[in-house]
Biopython code that builds the backbone (N, CA, C, O; Angstrom):
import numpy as np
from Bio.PDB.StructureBuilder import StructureBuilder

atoms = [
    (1, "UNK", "N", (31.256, -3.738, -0.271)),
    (1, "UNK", "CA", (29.884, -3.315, -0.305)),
    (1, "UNK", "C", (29.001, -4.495, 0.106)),
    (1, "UNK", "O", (29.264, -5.561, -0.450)),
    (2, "UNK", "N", (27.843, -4.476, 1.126)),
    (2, "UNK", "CA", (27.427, -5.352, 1.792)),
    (2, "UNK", "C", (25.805, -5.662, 0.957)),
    (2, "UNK", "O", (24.855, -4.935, 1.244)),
    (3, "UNK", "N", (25.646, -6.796, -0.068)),
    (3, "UNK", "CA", (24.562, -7.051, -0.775)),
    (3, "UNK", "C", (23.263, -7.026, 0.029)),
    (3, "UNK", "O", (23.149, -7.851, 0.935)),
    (4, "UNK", "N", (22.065, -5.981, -0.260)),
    (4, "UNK", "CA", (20.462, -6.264, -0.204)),
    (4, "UNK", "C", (20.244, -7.489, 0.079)),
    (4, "UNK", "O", (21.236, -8.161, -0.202)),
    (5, "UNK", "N", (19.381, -8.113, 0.517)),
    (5, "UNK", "CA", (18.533, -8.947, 0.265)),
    (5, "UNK", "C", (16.942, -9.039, 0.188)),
    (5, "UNK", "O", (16.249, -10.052, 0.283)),
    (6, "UNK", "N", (16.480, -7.505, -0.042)),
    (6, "UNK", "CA", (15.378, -7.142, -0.095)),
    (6, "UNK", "C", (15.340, -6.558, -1.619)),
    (6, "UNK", "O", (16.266, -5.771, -1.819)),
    (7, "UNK", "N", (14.594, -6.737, -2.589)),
    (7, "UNK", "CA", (14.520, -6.549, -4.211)),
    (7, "UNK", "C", (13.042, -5.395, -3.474)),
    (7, "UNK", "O", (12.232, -5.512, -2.554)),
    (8, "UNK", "N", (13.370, -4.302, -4.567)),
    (8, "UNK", "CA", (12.427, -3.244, -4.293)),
    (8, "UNK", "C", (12.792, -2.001, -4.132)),
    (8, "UNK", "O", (13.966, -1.875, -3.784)),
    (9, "UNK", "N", (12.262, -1.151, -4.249)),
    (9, "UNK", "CA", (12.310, 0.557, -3.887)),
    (9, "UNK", "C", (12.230, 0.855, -2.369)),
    (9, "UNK", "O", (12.999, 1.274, -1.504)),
    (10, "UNK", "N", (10.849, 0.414, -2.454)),
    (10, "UNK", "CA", (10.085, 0.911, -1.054)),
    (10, "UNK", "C", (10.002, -0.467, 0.058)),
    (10, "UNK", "O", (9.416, -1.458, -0.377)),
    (11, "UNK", "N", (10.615, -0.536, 1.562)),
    (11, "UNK", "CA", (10.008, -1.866, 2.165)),
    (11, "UNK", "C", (9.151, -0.921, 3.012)),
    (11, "UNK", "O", (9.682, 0.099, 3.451)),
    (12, "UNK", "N", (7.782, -1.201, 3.291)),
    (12, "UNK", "CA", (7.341, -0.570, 4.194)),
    (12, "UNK", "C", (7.582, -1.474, 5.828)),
    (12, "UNK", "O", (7.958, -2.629, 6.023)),
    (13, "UNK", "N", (7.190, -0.399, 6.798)),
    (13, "UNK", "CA", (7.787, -1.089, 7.922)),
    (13, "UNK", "C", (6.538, -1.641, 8.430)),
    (13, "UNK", "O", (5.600, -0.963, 8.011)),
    (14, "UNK", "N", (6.121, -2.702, 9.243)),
    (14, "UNK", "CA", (4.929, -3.398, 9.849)),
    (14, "UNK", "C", (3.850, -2.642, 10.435)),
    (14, "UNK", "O", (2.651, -2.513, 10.188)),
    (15, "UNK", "N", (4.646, -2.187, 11.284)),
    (15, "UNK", "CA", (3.545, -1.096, 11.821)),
    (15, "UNK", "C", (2.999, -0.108, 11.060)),
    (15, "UNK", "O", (1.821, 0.236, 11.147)),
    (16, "UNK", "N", (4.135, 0.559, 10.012)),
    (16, "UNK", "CA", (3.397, 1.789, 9.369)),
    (16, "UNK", "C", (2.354, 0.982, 8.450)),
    (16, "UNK", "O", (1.197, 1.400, 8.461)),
    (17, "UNK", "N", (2.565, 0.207, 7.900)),
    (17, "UNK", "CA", (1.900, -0.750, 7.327)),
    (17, "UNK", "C", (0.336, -1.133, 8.131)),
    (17, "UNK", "O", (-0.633, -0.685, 7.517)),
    (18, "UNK", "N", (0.069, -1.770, 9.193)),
    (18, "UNK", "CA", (-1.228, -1.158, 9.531)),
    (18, "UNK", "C", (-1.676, -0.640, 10.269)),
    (18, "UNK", "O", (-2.621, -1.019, 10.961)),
    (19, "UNK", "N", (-0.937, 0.673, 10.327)),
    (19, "UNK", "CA", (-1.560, 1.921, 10.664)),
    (19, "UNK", "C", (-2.353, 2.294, 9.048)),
    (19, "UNK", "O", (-3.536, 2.586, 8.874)),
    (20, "UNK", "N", (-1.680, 2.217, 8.402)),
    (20, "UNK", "CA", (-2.215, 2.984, 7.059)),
    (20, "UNK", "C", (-3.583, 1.449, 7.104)),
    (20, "UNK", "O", (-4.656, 2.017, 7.308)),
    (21, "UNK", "N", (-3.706, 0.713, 7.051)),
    (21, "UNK", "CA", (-4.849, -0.522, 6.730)),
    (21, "UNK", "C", (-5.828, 0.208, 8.010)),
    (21, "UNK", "O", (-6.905, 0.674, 7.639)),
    (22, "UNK", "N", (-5.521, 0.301, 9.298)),
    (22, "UNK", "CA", (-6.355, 0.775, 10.161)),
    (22, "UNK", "C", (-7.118, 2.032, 9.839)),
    (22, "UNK", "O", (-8.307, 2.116, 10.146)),
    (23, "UNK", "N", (-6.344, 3.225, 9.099)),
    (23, "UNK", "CA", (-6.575, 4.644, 8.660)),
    (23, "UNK", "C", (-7.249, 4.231, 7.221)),
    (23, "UNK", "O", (-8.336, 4.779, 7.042)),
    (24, "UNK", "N", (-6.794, 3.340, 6.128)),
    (24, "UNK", "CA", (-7.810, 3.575, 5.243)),
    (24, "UNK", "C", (-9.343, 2.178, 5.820)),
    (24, "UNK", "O", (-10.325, 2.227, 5.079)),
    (25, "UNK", "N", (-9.388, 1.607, 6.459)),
    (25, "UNK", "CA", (-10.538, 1.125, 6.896)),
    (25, "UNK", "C", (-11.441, 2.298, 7.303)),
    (25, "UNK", "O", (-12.396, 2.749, 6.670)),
    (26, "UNK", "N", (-10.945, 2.707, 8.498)),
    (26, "UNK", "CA", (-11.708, 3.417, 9.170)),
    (26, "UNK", "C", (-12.500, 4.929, 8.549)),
    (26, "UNK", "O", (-13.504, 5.404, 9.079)),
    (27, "UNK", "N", (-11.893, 5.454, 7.486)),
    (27, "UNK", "CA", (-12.302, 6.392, 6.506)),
    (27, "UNK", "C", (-13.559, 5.807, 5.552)),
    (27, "UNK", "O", (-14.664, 6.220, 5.201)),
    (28, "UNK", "N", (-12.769, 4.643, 5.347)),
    (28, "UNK", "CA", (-13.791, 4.083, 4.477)),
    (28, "UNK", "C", (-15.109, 3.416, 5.035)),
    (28, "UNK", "O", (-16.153, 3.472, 4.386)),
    (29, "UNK", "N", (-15.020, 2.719, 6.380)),
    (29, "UNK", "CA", (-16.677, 2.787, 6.843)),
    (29, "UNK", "C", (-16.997, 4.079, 7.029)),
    (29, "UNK", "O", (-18.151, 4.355, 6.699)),
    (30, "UNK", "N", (-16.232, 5.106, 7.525)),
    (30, "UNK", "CA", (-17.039, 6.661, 7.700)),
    (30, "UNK", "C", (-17.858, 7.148, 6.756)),
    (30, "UNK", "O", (-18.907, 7.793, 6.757)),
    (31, "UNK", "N", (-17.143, 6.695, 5.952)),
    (31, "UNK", "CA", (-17.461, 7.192, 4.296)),
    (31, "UNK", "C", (-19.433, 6.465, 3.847)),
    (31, "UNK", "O", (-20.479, 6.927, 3.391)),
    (32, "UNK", "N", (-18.857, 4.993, 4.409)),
    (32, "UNK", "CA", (-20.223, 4.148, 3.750)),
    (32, "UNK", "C", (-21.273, 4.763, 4.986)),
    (32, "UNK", "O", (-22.438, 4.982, 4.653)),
    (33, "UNK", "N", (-20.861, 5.036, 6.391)),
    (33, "UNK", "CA", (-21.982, 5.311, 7.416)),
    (33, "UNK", "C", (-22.456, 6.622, 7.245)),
    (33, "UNK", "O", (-23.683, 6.710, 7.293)),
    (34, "UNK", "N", (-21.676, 7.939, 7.010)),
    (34, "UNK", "CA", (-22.079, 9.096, 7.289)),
    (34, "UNK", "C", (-21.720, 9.520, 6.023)),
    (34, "UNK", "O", (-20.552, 9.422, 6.397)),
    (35, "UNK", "N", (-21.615, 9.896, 4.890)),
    (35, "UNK", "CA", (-21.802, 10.179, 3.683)),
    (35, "UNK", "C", (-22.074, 11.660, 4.094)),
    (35, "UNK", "O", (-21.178, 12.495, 3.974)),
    (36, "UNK", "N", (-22.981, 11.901, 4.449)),
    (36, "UNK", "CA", (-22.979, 13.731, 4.689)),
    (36, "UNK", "C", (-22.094, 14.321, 5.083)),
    (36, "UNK", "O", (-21.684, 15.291, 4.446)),
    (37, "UNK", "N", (-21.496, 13.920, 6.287)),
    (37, "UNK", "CA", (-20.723, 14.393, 6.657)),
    (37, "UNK", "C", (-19.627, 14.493, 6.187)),
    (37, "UNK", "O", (-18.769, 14.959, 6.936)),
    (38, "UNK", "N", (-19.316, 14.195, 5.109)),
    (38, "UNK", "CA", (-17.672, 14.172, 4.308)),
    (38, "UNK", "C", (-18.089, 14.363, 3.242)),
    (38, "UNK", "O", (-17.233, 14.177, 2.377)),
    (39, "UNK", "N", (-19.543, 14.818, 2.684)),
    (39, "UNK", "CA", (-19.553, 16.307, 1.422)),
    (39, "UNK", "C", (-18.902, 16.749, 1.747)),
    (39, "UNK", "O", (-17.887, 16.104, 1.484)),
    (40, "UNK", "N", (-18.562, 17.955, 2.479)),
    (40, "UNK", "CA", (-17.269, 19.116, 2.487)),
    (40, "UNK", "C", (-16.417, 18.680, 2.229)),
    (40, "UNK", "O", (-15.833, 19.608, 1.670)),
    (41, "UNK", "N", (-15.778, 17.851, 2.193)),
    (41, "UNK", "CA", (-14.337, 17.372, 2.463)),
    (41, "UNK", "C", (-14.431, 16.876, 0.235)),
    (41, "UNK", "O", (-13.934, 17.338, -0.792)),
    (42, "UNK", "N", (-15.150, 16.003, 0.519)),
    (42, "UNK", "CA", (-15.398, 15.554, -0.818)),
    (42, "UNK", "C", (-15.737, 16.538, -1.932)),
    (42, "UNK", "O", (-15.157, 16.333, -2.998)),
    (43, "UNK", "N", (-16.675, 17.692, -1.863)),
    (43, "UNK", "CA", (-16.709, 18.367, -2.281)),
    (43, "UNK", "C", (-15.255, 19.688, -2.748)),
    (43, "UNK", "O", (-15.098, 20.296, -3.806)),
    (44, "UNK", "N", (-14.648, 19.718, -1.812)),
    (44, "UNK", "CA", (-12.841, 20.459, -1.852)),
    (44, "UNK", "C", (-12.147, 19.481, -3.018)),
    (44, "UNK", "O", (-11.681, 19.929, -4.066)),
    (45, "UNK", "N", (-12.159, 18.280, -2.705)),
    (45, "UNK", "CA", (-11.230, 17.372, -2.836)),
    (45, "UNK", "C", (-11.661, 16.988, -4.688)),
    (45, "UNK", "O", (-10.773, 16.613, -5.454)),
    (46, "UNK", "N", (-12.773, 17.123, -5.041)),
    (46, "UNK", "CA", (-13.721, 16.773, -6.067)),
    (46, "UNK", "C", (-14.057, 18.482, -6.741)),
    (46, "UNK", "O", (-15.217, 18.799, -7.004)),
    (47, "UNK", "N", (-13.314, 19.105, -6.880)),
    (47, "UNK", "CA", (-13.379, 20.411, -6.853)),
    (47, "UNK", "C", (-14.551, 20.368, -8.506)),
    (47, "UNK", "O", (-15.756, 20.213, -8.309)),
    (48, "UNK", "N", (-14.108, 20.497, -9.784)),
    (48, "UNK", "CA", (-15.226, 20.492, -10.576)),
    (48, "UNK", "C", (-16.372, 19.746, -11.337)),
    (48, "UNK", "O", (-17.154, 19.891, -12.277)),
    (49, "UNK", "N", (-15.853, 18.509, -9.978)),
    (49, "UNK", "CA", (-17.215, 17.927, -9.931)),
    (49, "UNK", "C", (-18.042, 17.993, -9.010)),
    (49, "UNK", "O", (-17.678, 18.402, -7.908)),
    (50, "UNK", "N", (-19.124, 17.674, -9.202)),
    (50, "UNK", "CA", (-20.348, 17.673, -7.758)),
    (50, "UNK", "C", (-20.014, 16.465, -6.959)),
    (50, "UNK", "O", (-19.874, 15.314, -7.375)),
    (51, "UNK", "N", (-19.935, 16.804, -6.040)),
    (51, "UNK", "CA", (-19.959, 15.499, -4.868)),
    (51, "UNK", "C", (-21.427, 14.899, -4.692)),
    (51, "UNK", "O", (-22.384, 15.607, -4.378)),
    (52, "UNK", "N", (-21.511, 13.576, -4.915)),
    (52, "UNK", "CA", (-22.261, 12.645, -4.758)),
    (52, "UNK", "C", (-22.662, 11.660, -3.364)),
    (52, "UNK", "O", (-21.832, 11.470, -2.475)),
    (53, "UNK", "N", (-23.594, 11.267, -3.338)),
    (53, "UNK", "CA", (-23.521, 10.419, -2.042)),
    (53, "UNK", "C", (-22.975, 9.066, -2.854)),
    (53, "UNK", "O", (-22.356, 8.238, -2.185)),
    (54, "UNK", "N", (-23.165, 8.842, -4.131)),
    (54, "UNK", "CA", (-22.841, 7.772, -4.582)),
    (54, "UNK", "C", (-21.365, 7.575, -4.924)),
    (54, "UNK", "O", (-20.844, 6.465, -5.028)),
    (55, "UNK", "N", (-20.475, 9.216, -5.161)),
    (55, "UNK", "CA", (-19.231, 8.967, -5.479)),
    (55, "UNK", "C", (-18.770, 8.746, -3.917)),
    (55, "UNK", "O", (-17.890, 7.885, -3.953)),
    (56, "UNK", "N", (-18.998, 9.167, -2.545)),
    (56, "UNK", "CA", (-18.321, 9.105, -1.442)),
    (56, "UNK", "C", (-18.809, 7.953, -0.979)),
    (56, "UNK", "O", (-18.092, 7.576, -0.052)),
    (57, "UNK", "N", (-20.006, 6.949, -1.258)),
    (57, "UNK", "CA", (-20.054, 5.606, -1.321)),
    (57, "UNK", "C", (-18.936, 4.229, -1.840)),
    (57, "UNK", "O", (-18.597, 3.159, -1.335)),
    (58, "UNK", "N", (-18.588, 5.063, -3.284)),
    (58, "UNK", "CA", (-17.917, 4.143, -3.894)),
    (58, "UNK", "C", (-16.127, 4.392, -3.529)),
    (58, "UNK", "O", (-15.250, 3.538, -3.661)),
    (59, "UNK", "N", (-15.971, 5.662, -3.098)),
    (59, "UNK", "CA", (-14.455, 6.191, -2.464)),
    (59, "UNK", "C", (-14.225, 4.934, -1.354)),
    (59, "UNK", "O", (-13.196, 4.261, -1.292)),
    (60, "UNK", "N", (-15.752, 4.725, -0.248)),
    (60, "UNK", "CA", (-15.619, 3.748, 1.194)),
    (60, "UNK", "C", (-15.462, 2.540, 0.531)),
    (60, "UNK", "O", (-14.729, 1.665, 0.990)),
    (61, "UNK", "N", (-15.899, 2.446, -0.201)),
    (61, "UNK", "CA", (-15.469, 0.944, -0.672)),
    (61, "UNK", "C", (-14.383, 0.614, -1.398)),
    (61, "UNK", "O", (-13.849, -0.480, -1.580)),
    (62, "UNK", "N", (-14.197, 1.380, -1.677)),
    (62, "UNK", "CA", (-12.774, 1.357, -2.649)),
    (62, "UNK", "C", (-11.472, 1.422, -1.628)),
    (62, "UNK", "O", (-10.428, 0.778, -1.729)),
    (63, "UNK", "N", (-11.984, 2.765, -0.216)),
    (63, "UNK", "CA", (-11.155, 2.382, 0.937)),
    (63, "UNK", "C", (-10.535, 1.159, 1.618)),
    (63, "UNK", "O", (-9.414, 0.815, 1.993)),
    (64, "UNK", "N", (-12.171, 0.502, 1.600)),
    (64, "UNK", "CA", (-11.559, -0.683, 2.372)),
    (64, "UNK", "C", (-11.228, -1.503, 1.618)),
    (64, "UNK", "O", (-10.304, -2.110, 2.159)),
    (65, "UNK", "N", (-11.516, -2.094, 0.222)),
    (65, "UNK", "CA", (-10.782, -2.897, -0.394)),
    (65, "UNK", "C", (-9.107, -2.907, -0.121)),
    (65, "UNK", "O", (-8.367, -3.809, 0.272)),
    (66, "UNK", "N", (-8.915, -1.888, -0.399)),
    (66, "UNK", "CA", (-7.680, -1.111, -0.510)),
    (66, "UNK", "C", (-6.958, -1.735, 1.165)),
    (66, "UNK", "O", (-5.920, -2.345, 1.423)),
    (67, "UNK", "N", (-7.786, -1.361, 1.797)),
    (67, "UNK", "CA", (-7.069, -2.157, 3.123)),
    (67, "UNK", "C", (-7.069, -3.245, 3.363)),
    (67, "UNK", "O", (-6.373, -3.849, 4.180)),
    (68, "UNK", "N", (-8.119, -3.744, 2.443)),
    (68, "UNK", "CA", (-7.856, -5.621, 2.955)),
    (68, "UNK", "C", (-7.153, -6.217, 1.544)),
    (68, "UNK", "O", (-7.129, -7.428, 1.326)),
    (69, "UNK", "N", (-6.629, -5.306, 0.685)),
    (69, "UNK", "CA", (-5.748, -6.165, 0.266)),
    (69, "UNK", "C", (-4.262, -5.886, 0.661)),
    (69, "UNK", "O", (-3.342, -6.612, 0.282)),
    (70, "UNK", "N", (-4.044, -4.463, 1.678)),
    (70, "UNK", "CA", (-2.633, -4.093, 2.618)),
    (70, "UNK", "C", (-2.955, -5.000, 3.479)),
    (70, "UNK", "O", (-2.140, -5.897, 3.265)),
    (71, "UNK", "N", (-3.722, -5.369, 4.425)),
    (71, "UNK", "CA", (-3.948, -6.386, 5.011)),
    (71, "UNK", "C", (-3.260, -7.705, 4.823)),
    (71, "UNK", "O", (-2.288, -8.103, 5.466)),
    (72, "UNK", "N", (-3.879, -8.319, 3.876)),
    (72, "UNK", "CA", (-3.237, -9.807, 3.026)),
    (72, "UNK", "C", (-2.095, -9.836, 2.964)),
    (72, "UNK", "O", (-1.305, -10.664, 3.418)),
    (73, "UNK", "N", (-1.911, -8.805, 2.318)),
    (73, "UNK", "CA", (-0.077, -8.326, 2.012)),
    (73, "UNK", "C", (0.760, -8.501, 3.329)),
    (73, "UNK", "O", (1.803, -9.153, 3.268)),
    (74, "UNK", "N", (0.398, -8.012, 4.381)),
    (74, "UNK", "CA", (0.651, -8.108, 5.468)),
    (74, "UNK", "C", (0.807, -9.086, 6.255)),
    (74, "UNK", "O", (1.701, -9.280, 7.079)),
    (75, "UNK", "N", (-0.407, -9.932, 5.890)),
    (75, "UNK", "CA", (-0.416, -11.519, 6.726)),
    (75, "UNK", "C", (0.874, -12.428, 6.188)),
    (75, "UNK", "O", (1.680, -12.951, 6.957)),
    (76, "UNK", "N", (0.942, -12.547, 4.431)),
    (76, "UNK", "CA", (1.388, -13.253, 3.698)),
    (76, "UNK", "C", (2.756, -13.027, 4.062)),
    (76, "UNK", "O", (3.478, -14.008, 3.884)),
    (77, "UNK", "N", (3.388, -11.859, 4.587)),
    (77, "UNK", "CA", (4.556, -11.584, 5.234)),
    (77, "UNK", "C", (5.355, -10.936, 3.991)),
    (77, "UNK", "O", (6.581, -10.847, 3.926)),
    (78, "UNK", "N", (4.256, -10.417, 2.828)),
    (78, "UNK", "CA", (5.417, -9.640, 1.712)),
    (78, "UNK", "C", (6.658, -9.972, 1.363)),
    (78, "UNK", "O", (7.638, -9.242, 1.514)),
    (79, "UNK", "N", (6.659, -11.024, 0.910)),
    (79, "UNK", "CA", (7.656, -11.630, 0.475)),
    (79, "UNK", "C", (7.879, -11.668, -0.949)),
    (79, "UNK", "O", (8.857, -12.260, -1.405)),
]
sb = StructureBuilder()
sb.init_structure("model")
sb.init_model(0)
sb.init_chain("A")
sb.init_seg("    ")
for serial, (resi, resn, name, xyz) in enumerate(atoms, 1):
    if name == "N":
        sb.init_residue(resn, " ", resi, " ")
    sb.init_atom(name, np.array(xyz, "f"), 0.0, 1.0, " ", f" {name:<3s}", serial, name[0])
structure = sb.get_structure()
């Protein structure tokens, strides 16, 4: 039997890796620029609550955090 040398469940692969940093960036400025336009979406998704401009504010930011710390992860070479 030929030993791992990767400790973990999941390795993600580089690219899928930022594709997903590119996809949650880019949601998440949508989110901070056009706010109207992703009520509907927010509103489905947020079903018995009211959708806010302030909750689909704080979703974009929470987006991109979220990508710049897959980002880092990324640079640092996940090790």
């Amino acid at each position: 039997m030929k030993g791992n040398s990767r400790i973990g469940i999941l390795t993600l692969n580089p690219l899928l890796l930022c594709f997903v940093v590119q996809l949650g960036l880019a949601f998440g400025l949508a989110g901070l620029f056009w706010p109207d336009k992703f009520m509907p979406l927010f509103e489905t998704l947020m079903f018995p609550w009211a959708a806010s401009r302030s909750a689909i504010r704080a979703h974009g930011i929470a987006a991109i955090g979220l990508s710049l710390l897959l980002l880092v992860t990324r640079l640092t070479g996940n090790r």
